[in-house]
NUFIPA-886262 format. One record per atom (N, C-alpha, C): y, z, x; residue in three letters. Coordinates in steps of 0.001 Angstrom, whole numbers, plus 500000, padded with zeros to 6 digits. Atoms other than C-alpha are relative to their C-alpha. Layout:
BEGIN
YZXALA/...
This chain:
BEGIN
498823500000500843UNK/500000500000500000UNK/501231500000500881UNK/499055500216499415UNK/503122499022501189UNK/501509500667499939UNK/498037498992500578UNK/506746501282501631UNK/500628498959499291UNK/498715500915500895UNK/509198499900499325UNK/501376500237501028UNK/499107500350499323UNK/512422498698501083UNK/501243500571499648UNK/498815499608501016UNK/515467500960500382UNK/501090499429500331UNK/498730501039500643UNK/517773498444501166UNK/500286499409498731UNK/499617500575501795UNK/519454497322498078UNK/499949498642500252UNK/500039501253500049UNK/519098493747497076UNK/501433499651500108UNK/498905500656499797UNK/522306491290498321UNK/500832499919498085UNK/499192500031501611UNK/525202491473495301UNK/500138501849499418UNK/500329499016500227UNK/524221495164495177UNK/500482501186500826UNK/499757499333498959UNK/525752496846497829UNK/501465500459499481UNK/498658498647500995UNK/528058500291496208UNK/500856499557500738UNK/498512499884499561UNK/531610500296497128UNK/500136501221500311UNK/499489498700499437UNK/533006502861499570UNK/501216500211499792UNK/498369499582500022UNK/535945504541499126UNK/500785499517501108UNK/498878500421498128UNK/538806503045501606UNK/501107500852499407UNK/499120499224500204UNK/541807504861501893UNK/501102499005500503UNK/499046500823499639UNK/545119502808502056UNK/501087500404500832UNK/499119499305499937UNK/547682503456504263UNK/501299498696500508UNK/498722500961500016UNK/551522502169504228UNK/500271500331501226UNK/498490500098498892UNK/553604501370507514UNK/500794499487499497UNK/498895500293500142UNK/556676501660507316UNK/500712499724501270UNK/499285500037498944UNK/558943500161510268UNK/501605499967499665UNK/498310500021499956UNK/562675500764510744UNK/500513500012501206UNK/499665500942498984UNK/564404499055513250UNK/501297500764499918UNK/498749499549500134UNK/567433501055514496UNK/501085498964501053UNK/499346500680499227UNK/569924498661515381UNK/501292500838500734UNK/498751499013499509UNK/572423499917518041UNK/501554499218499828UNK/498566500819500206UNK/576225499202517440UNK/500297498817501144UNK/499397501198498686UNK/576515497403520951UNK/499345498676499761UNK/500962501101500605UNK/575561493665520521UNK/499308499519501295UNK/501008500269499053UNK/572499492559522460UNK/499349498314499212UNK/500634500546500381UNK/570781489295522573UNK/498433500463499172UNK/500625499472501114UNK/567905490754520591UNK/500032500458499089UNK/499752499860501277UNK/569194492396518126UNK/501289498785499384UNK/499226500519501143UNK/571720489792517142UNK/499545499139498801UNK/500852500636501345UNK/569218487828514676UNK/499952500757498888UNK/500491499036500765UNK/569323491078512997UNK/501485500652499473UNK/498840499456500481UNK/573039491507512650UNK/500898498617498681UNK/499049500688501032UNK/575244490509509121UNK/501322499968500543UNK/498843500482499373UNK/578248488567510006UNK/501232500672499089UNK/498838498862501072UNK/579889490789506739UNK/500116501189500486UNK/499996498841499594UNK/579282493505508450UNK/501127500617501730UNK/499390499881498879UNK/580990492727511387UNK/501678501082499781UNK/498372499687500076UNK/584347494813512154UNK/500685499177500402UNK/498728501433499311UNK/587577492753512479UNK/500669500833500930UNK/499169499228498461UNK/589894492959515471UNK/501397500839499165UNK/498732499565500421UNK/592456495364515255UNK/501137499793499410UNK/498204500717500475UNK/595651492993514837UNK/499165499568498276UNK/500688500416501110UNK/593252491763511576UNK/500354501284499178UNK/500072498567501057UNK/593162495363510399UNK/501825500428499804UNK/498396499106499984UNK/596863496478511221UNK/500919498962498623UNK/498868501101500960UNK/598375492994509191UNK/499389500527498750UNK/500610499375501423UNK/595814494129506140UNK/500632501012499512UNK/498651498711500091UNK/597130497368506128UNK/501431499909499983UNK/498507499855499978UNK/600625496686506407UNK/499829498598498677UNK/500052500973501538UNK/600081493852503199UNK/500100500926499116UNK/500490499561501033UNK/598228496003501164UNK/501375501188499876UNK/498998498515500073UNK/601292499053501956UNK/501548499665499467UNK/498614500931500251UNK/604117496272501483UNK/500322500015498811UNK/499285500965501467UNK/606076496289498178UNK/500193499057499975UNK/499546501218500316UNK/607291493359498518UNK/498714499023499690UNK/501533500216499821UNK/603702491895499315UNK/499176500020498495UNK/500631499682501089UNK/602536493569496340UNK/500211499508498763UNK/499197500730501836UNK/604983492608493478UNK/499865498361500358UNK/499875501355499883UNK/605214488747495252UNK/498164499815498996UNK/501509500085500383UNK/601194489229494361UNK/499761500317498602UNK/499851499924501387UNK/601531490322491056UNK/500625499036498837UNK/499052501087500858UNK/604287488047489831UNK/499607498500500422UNK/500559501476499926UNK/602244484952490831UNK/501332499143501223UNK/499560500329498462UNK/604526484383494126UNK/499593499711500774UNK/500743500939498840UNK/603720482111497314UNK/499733501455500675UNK/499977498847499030UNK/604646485074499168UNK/501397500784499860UNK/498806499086500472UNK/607083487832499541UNK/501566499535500862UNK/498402500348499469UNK/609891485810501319UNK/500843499179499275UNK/499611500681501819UNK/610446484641497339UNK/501612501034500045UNK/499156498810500429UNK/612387487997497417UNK/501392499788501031UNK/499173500158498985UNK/614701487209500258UNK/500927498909499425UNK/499076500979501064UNK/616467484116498348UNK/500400500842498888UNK/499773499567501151UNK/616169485985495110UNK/501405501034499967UNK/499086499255499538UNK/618698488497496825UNK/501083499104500315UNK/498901500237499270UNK/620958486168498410UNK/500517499097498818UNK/499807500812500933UNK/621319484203495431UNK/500582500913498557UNK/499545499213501110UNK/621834487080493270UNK/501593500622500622UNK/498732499422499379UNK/624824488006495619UNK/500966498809499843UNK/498852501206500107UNK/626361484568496103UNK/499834498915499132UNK/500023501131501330UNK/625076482594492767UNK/499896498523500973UNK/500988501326499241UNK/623490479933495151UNK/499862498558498683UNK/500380500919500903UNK/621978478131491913UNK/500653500370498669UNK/499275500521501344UNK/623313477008488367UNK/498835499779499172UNK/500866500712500572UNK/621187476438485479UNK/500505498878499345UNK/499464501228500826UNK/621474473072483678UNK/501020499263500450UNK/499723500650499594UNK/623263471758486085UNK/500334498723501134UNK/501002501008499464UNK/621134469300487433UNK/500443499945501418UNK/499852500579498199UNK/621331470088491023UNK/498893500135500903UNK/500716500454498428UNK/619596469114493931UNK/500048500897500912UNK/500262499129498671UNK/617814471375496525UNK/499214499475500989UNK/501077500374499240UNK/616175470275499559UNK/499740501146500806UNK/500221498458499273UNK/614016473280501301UNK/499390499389501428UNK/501023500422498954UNK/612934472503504776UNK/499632501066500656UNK/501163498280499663UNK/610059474486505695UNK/499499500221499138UNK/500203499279501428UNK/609082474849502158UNK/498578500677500226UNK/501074499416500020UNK/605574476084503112UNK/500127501329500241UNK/501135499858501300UNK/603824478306501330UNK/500633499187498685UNK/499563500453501769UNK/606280477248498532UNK/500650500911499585UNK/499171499088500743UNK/608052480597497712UNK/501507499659499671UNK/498635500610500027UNK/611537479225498199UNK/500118499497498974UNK/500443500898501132UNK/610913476626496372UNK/499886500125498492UNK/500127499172501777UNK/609743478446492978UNK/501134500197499808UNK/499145499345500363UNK/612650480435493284UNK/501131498974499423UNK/499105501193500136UNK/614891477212493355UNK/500009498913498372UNK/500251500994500980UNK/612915475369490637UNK/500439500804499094UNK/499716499104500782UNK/613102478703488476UNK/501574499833499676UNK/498547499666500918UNK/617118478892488603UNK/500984498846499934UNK/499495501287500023UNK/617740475290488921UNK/499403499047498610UNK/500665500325500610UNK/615807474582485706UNK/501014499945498694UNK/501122501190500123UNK/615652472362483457UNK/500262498902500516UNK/499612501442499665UNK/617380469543485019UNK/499688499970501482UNK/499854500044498968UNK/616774470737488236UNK/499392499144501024UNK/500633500634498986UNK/615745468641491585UNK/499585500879500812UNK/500416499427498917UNK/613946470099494424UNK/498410499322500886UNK/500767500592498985UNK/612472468534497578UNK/499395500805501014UNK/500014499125499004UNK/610440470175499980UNK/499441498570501095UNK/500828501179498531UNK/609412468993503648UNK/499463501391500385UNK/500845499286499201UNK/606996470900505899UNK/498891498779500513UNK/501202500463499141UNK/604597469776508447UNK/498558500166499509UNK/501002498963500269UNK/601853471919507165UNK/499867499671498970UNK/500522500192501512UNK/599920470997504514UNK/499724501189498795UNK/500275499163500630UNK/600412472720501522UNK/499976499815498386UNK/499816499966501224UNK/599971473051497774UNK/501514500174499265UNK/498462499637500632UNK/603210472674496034UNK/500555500399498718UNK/500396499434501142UNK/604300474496493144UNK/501010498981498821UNK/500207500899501117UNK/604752473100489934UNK/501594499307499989UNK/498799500335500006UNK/608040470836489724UNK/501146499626501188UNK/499391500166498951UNK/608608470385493452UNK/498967498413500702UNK/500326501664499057UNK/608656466515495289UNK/499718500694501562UNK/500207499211498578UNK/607130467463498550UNK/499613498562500803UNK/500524500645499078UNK/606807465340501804UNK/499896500806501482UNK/500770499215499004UNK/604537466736504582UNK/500040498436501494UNK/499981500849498745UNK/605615465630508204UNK/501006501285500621UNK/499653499200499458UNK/607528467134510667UNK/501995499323499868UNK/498371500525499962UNK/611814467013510201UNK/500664499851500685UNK/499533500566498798UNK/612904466838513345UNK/499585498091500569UNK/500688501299499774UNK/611333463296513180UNK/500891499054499353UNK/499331500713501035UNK/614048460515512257UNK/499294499073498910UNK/500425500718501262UNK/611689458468509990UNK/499398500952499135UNK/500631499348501022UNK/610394461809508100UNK/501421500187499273UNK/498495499563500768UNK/614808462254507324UNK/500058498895499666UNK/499638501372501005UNK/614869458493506226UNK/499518500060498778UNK/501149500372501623UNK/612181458795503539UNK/500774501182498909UNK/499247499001500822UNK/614010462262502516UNK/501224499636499472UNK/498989500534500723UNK/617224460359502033UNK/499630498549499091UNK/500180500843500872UNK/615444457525500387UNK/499424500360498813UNK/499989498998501213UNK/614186459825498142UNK/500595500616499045UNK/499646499347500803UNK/616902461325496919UNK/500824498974499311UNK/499735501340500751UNK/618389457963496323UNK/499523499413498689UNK/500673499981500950UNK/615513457013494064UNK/500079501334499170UNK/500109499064501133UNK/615946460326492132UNK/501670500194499602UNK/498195499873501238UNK/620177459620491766UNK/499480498645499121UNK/500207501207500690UNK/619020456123490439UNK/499294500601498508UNK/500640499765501317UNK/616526457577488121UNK/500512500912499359UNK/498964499209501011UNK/618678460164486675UNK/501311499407498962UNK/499254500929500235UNK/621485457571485987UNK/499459499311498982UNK/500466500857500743UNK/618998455240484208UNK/499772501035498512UNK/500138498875501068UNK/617966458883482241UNK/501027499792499158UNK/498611499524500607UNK/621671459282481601UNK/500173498673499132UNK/500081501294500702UNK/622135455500480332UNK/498744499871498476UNK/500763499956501850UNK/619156455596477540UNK/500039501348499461UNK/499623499259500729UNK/619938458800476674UNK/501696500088499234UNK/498572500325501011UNK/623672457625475537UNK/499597499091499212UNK/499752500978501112UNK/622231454846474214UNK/499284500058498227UNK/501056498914500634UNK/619584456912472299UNK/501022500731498934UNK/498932498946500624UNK/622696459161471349UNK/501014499091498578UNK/499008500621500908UNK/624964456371469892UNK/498865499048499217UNK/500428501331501547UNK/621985454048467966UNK/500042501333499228UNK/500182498871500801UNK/621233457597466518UNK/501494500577498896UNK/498788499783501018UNK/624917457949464963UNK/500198498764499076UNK/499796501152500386UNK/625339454536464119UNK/498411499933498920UNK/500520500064501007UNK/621872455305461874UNK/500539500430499392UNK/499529499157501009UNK/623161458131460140UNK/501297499327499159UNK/499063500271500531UNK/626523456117459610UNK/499165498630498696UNK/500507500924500405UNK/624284453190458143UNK/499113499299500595UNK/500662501410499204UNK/621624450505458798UNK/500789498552499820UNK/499178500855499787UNK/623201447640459721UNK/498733498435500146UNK/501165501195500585UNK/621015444559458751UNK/500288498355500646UNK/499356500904499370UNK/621377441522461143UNK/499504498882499132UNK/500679501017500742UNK/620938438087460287UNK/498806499277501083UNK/499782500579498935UNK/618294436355462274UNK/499688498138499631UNK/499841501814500331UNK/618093432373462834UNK/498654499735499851UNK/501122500791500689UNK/615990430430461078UNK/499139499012501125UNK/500670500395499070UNK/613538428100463164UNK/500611498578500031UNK/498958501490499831UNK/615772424802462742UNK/500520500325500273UNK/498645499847498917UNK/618442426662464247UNK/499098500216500949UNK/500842499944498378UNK/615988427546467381UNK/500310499061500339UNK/500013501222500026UNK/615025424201467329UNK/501210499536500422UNK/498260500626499532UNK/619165422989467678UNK/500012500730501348UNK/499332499432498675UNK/619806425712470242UNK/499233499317501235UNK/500951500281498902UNK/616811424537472318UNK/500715498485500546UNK/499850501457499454UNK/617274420906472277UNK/501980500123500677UNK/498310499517499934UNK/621513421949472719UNK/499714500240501920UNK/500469499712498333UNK/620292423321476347UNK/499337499403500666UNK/500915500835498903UNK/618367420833477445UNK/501068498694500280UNK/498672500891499555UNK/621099418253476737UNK/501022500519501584UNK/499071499688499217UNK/623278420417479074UNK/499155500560501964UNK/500964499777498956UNK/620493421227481578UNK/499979498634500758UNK/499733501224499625UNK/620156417312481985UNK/501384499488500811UNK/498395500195499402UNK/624033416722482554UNK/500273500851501092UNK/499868498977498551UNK/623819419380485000UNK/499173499686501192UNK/500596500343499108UNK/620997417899487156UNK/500683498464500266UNK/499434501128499650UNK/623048414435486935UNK/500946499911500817UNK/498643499974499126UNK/626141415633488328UNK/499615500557501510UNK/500034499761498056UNK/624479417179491570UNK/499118498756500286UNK/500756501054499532UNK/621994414149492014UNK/501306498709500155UNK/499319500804499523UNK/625167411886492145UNK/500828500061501263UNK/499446500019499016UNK/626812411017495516UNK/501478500352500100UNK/498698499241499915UNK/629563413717496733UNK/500871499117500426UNK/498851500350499488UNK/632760412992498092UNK/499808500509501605UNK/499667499927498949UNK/633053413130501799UNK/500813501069500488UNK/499107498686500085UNK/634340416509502590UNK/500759499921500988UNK/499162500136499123UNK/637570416401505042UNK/499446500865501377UNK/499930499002499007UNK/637940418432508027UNK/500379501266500331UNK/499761498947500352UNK/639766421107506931UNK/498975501016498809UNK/500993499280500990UNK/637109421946504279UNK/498669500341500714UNK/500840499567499488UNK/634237421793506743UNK/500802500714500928UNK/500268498879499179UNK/635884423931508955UNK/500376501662499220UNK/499670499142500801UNK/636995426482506003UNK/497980500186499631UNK/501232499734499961UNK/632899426196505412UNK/499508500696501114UNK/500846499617498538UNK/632000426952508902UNK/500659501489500326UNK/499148498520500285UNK/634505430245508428UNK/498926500955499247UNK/500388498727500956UNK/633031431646505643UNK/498669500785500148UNK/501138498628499411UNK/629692432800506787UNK/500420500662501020UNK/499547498980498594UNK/631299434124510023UNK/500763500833499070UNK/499325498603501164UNK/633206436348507363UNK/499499500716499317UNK/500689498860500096UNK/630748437455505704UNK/498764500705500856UNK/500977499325499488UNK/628556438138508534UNK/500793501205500806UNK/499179498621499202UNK/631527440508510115UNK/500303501260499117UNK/499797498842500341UNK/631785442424507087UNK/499138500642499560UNK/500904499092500430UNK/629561444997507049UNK/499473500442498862UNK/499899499058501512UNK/627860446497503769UNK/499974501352500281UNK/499373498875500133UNK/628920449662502771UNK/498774501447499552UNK/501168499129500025UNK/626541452299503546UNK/499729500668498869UNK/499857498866500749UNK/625138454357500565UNK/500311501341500009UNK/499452498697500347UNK/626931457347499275UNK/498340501241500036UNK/500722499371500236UNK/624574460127500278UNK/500009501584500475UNK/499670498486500294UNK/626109463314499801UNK/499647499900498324UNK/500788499458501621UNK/623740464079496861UNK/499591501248499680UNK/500947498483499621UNK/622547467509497920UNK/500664501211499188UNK/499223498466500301UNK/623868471118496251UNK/499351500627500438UNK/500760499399499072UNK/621901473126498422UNK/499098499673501003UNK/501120500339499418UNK/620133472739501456UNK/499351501730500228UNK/500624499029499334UNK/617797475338502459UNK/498959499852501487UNK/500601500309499134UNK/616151476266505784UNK/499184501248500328UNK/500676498776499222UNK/613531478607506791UNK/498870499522501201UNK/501170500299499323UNK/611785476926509426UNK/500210500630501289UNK/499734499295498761UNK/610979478473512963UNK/499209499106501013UNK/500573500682499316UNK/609785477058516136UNK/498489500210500174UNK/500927499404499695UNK/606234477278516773UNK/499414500496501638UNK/500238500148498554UNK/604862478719520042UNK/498997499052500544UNK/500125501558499039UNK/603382476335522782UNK/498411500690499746UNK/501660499135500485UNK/599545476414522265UNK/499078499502501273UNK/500956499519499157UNK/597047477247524877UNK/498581499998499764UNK/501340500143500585UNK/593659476970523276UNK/500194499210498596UNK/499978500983501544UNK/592259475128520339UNK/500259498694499814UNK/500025501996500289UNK/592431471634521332UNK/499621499454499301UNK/501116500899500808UNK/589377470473519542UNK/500093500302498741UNK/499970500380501648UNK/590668471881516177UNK/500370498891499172UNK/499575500933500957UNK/591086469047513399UNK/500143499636498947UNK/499875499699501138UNK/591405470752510833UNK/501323499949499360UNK/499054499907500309UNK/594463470241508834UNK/500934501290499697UNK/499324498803500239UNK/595586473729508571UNK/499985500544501413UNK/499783499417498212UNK/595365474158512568UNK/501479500792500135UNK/498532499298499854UNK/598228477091513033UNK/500795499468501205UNK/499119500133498701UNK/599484475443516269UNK/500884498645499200UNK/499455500787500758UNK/601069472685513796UNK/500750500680499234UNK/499427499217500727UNK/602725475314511824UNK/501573500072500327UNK/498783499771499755UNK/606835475812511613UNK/500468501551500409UNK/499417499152500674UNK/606740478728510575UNK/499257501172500936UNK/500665499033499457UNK/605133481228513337UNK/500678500047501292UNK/499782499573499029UNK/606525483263516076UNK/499738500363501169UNK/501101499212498970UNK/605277484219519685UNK/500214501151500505UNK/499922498407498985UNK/606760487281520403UNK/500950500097500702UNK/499041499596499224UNK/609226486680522753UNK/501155499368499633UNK/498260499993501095UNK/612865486990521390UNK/500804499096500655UNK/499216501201499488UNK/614336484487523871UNK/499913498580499089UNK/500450500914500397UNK/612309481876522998UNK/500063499455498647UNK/499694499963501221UNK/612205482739519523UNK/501507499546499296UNK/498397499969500178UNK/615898483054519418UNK/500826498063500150UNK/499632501858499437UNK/616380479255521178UNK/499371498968499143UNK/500190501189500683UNK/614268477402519078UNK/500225500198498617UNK/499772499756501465UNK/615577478907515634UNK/501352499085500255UNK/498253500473499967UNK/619198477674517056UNK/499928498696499690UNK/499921501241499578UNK/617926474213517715UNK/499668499359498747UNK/500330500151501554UNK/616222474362513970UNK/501257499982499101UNK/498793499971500711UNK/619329475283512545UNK/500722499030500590UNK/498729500604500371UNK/621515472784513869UNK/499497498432499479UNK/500587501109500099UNK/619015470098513345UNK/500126500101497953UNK/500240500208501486UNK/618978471300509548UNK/501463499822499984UNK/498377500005500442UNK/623122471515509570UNK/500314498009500560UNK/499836501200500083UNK/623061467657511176UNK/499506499210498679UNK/500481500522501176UNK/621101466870507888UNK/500647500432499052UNK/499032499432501105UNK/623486468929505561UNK/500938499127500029UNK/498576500758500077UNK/626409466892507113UNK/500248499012499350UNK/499545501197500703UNK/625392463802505924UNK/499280499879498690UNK/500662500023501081UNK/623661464781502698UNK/500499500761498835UNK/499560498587500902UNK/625465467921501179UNK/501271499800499453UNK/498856500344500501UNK/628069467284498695UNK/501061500970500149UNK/498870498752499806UNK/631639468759499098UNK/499881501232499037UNK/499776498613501143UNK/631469472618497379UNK/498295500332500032UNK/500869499371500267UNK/627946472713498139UNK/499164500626501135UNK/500462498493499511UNK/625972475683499860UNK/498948499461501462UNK/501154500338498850UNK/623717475337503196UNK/499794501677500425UNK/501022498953499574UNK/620887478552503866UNK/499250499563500899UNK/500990500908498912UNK/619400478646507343UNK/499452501449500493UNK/500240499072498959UNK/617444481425509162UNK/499753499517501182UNK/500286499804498455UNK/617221482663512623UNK/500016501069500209UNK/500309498416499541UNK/616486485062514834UNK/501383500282501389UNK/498605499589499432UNK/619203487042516266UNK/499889499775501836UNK/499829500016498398UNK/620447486486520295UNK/501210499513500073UNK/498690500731499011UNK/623393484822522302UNK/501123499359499195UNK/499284501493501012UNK/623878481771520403UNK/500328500045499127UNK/499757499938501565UNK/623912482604517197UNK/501619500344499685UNK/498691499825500762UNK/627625483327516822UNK/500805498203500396UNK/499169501064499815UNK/628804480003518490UNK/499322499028498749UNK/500480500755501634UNK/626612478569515287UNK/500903500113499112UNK/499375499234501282UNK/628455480868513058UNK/501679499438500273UNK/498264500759499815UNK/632137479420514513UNK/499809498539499356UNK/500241501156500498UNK/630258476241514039UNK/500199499855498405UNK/500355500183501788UNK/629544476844510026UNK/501168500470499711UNK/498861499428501168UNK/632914478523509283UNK/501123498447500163UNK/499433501477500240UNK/634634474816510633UNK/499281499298498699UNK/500198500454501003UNK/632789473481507887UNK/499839499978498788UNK/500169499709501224UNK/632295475389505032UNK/501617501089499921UNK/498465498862500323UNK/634979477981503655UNK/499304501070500137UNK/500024498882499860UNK/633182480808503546UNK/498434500173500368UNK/501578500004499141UNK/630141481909505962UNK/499536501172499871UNK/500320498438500244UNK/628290485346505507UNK/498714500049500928UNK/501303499282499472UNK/625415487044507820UNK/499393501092499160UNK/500262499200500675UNK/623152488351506005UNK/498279500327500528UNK/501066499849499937UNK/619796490119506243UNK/499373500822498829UNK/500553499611501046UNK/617973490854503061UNK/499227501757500308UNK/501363499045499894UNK/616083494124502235UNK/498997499742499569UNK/501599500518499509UNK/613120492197501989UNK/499523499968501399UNK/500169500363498825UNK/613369491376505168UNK/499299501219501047UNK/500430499238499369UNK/611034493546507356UNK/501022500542501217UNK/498635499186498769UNK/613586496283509939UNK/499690499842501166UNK/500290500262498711UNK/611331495295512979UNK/499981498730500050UNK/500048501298499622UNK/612209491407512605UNK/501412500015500386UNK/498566500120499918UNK/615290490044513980UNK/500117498929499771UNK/499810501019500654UNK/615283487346511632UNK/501110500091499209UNK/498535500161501256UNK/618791486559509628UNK/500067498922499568UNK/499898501184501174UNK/620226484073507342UNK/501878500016500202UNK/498969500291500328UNK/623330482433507489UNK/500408499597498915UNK/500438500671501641UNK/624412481493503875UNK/502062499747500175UNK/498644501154499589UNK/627310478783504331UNK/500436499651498373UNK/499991500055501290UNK/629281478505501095UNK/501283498583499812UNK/498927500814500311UNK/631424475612499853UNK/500559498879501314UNK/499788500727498915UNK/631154472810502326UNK/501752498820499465UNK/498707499919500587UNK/634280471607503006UNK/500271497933499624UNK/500078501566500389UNK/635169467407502199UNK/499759499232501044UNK/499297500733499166UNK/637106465980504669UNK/499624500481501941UNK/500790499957498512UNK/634797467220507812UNK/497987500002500341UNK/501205500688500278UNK/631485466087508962UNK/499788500837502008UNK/500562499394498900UNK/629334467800512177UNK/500630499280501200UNK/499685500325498438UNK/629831465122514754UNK/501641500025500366UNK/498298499775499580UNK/634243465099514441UNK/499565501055500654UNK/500164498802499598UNK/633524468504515223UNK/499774500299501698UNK/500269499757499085UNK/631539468515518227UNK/500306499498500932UNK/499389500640499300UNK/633273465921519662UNK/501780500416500505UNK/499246499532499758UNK/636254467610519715UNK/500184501358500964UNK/
């Protein structure tokens, strides 16, 4: 007789208890950055550099900053016009005047301009710097120191006296069919198609007689008549035409600044590259100071020949040397010149504003400097 086999048959074989156990790993990353752990570091997590943190902080602490941010403002150097304008009535409403801002980027100026120049108002901006422009402002992006970016700005404002004019013209004419209903309709007669018919054939008769008389052989013109011919284009080629009238302007404005000289960042090509910017400072007050002067007189050569007599020119700069032989400069031309520095204006900038009032007729930049 044979032992029986206490192996169990295949398919049959109990289940042992296993016992499970979890690892857990945690990876302590150290603050210092190492090629190994950086696969392991969030780029949100990163801290920003100091100057990042100090400008945040000084935004978020800024009234001005705060309310420009609230009241749907470019930025808070809205508030800096809003002041100087509330002192010297800068703008008019409804009476359709013309601002050109150079520098207009972000656009705060600008608002402010469209706001108290509204509803008829004009306003042009220029800037280098590409930017969104706010609602109701003609903007051309180039740089203004450039004489073909000041041609297009005065051909501009040309096309917008023309098209105001044409406004003004169908709105009289708009004005007077509109009386002339109320007085009556006035019921014309018109011609019947046998009178067409007459008028037509009437003009062709005289169309004919008119191609007969030049196809017949002139008269022999003397000598005194060809040389009275041979005059008259030399007469009108000596007299000049008469440049367009383009003192169109009632305000210029200027907030542009030099930018500093750039040192890195060649290969950016991005259109918002800050080394293209007007509007940024480097720090050192000489420099700063020299190329605000050279901004300002470049915007006052464009006032001279654009800014109608009685009307206003706003320029910043930053305070130094020069700045008063400017200020002798602007009181020859306007009547009344003021230095001013807003309390918007941050107490550690030495940024000001000249605000030139009532330019005067009968003088123009270059008499001036030539004298």
């Amino acid at each position: 007789m044979q032992p029986r086999c206490l192996l169990p048959r295949m398919g049959a074989i109990p289940k042992l208890p296993v016992k499970r156990v979890s690892l857990s790993l945690s990876l302590s990353l150290s603050p210092t950055f190492s090629p190994l752990t950086a696969p392991f570091l969030n780029h949100k997590q990163q801290t920003r550099p100091s100057s990042s943190n100090r400008w945040k902080a000084r935004q978020n602490s800024d009234f001005f900053a705060r309310t420009a941010k609230v009241q749907g403002l470019k930025s808070r150097a809205a508030f800096k016009l809003l002041e100087l304008d509330s002192k010297y009535a800068l703008f008019r409403r409804g009476k359709s005047q013309v601002v050109v801002d150079l520098g207009y980027a972000p656009g705060s100026w600008s608002q402010v301009a469209v706001d108290r120049t509204a509803p008829n108002g004009t306003v042009i901006g220029i800037d280098i710097l590409p930017a969104q422009p706010p609602k109701g402002v003609s903007t051309i992006q180039g740089n203004f120191l450039s004489p073909g970016v000041q041609n297009m700005v005065k051909s501009l404002l040309l096309e917008t006296k023309k098209k105001k004019d044409a406004e003004r013209r169908s709105s009289s004419r708009e004005m007077t069919s509109s009386e002339d209903d109320e007085e009556g309709e006035v019921i014309k007669d018109r011609p019947s198609y046998i009178d067409l018919e007459r008028h037509m054939a009437l003009e062709e008769e005289e169309v004919a007689k008119e191609t007969a008389t030049t196809t017949s052989p002139q008269p022999t013109p003397s000598s005194s008549s060809l040389s009275e011919a041979e005059e008259a284009p030399k007469a009108k080629a000596e007299e000049k035409p008469t440049p367009p009238n383009l003192r169109l302007v009632d305000v210029v404005l200027s907030d542009m600044s030099e930018p500093w000289p750039q040192t890195y960042g060649f290969s950016i090509n991005s259109i918002s590259n800050p080394y293209n910017r007007m509007m940024n400072t480097s720090g050192i007050s000489f420099h700063d100071h020299a190329g605000s002067m050279d901004l300002c007189r470049a915007a006052l050569s464009f006032a001279s020949e654009t800014l109608k007599p009685g009307g206003h020119f706003i320029c910043k700069f930053y305070q130094g040397s020069e700045d008063k032989d400017l200020e002798n400069l602007l009181k020859k031309m306007f009547v009344r010149v003021h230095r001013e520095k807003p309390e918007s204006s941050r107490k550690e900038s030495r940024e000001g504003f000249f605000v030139a009032l009532k330019r005067k007729a009968d003088v123009v930049l270059n008499g001036i400097e030539v004298r």
